[in-house]
C-alpha positions as a Markdown table, in Angstrom:
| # | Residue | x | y | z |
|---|---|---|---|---|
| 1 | Unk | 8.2 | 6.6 | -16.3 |
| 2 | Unk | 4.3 | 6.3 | -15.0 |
| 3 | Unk | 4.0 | 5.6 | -11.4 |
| 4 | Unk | 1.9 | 2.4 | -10.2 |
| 5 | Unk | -0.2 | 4.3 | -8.1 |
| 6 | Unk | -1.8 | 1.1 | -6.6 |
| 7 | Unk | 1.4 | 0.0 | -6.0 |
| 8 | Unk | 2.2 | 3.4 | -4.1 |
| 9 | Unk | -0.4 | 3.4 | -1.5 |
| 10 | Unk | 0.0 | -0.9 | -0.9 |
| 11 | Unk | 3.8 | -0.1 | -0.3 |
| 12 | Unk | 3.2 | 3.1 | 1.7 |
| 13 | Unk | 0.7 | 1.3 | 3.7 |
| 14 | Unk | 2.7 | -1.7 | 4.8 |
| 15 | Unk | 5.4 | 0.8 | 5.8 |
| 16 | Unk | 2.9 | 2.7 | 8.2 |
| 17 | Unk | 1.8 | -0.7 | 9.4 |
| 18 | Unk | 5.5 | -1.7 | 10.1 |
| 19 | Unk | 6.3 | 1.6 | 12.0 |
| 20 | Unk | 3.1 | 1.9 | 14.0 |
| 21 | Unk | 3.8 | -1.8 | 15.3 |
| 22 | Unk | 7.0 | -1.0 | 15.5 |
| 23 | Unk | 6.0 | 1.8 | 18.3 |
| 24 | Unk | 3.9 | -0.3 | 19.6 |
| 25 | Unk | 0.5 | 1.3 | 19.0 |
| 26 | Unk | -2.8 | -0.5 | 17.6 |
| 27 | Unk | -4.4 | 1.3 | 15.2 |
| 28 | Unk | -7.0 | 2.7 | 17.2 |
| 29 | Unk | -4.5 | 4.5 | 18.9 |
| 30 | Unk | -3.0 | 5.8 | 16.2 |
| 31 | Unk | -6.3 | 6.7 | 14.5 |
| 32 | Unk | -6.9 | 8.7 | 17.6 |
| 33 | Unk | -3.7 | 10.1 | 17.8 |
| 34 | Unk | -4.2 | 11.5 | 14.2 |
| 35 | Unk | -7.8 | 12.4 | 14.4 |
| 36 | Unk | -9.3 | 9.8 | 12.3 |
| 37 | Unk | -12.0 | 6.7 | 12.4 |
| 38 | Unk | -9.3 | 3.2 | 13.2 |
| 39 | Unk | -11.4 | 1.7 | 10.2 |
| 40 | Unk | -9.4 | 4.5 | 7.8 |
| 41 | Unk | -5.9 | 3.3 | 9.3 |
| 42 | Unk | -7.0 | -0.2 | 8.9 |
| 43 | Unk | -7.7 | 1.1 | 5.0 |
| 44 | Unk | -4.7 | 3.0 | 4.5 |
| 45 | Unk | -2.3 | 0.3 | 5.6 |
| 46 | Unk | -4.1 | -1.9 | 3.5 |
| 47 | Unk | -3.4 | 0.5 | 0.3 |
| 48 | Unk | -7.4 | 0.8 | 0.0 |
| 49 | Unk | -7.5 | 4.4 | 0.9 |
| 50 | Unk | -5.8 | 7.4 | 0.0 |
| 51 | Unk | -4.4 | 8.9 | 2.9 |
| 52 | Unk | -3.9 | 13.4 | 2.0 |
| 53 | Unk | -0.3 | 14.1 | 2.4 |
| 54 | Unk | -1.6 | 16.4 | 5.6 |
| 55 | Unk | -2.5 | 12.6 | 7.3 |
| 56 | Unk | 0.6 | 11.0 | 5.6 |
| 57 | Unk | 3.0 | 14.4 | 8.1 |
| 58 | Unk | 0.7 | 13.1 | 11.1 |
| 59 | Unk | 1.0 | 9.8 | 11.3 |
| 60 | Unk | 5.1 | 10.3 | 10.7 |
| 61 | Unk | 4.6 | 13.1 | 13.6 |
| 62 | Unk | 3.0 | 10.3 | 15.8 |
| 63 | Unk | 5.2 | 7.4 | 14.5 |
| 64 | Unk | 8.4 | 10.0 | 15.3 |
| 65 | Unk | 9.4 | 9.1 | 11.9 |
| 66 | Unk | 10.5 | 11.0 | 8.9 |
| 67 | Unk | 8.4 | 11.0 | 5.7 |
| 68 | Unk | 11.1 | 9.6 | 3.5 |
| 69 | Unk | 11.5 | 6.5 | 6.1 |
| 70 | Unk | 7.4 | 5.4 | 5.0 |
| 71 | Unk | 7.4 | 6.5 | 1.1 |
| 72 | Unk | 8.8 | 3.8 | -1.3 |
| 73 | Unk | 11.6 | 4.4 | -3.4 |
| 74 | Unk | 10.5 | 6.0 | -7.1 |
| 75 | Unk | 12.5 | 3.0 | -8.7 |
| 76 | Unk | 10.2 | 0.3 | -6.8 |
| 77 | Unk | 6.5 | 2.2 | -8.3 |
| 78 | Unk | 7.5 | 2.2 | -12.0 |
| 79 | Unk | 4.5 | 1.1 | -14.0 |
| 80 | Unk | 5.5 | -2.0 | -16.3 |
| 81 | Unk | 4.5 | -3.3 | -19.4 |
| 82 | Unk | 1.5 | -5.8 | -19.6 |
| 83 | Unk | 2.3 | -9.0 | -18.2 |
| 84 | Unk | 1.3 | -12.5 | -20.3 |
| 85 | Unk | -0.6 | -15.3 | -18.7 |
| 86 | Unk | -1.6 | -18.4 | -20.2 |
| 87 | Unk | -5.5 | -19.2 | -19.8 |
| 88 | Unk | -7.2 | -22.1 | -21.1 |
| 89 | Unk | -4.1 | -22.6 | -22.9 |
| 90 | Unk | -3.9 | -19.5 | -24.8 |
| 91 | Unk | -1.4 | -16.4 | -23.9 |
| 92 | Unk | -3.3 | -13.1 | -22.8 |
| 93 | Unk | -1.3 | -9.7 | -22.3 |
| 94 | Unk | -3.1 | -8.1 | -19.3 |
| 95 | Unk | -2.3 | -4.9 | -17.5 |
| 96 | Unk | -0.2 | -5.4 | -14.3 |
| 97 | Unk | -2.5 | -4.6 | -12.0 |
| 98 | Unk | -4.7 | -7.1 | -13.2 |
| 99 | Unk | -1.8 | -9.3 | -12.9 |
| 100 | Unk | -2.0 | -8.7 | -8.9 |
| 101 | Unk | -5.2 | -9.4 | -8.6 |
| 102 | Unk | -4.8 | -12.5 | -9.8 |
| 103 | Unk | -1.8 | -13.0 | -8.2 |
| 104 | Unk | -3.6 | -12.3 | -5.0 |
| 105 | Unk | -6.4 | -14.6 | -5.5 |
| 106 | Unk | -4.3 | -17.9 | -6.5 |
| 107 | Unk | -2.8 | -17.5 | -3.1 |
| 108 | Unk | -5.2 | -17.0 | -1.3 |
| 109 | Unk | -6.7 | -20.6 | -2.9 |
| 110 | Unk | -3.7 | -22.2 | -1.8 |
């Protein structure tokens, strides 16, 4: 099994987010609890940045959470075969994080 590592950091990012509102902080306050810029929280919830595993303990230290209450479940990151989409009437197998992307931007046209 090959781990969607876009998928990863999207997941582990929206569980920061929910835990940090959760404890009602904004994320300047938890950027300055953890010793970084609130534009690199704003990224990692987001899935855009990388947090290092030393940040990922800091944030759970701040949050009073454990680590295993923000990582996604293994089963939830498998990496999938290409999906198929039809364009200009004809099928096209595209990798699935292409298949988010254009996921993302259909609904954000609606």
């Amino acid at each position: 099994m090959k781990t969607n590592e876009a998928l990863l950091y999207k997941k582990l990012g929206q569980q920061i987010r929910q835990k940090r509102e959760a404890a009602n902080l904004t994320q300047a306050q938890l950027a300055e609890r953890v010793g970084v810029l609130r534009t690199s929280v704003t990224n990692i919830e987001a899935g855009r940045q990388k947090a290092p595993l030393h940040l990922i303990y800091e944030i759970c230290a701040v949050l009073q959470v454990g680590i295993k209450d923000i990582l996604p479940p293994l089963n939830e990151l498998a990496e999938t075969q290409n999906s198929t989409i039809e364009i200009g009437g004809r099928l096209k197998n595209i990798p699935p994080r292409s298949a988010e992307l254009i996921d993302e931007l259909l609904n954000k046209a609606i």
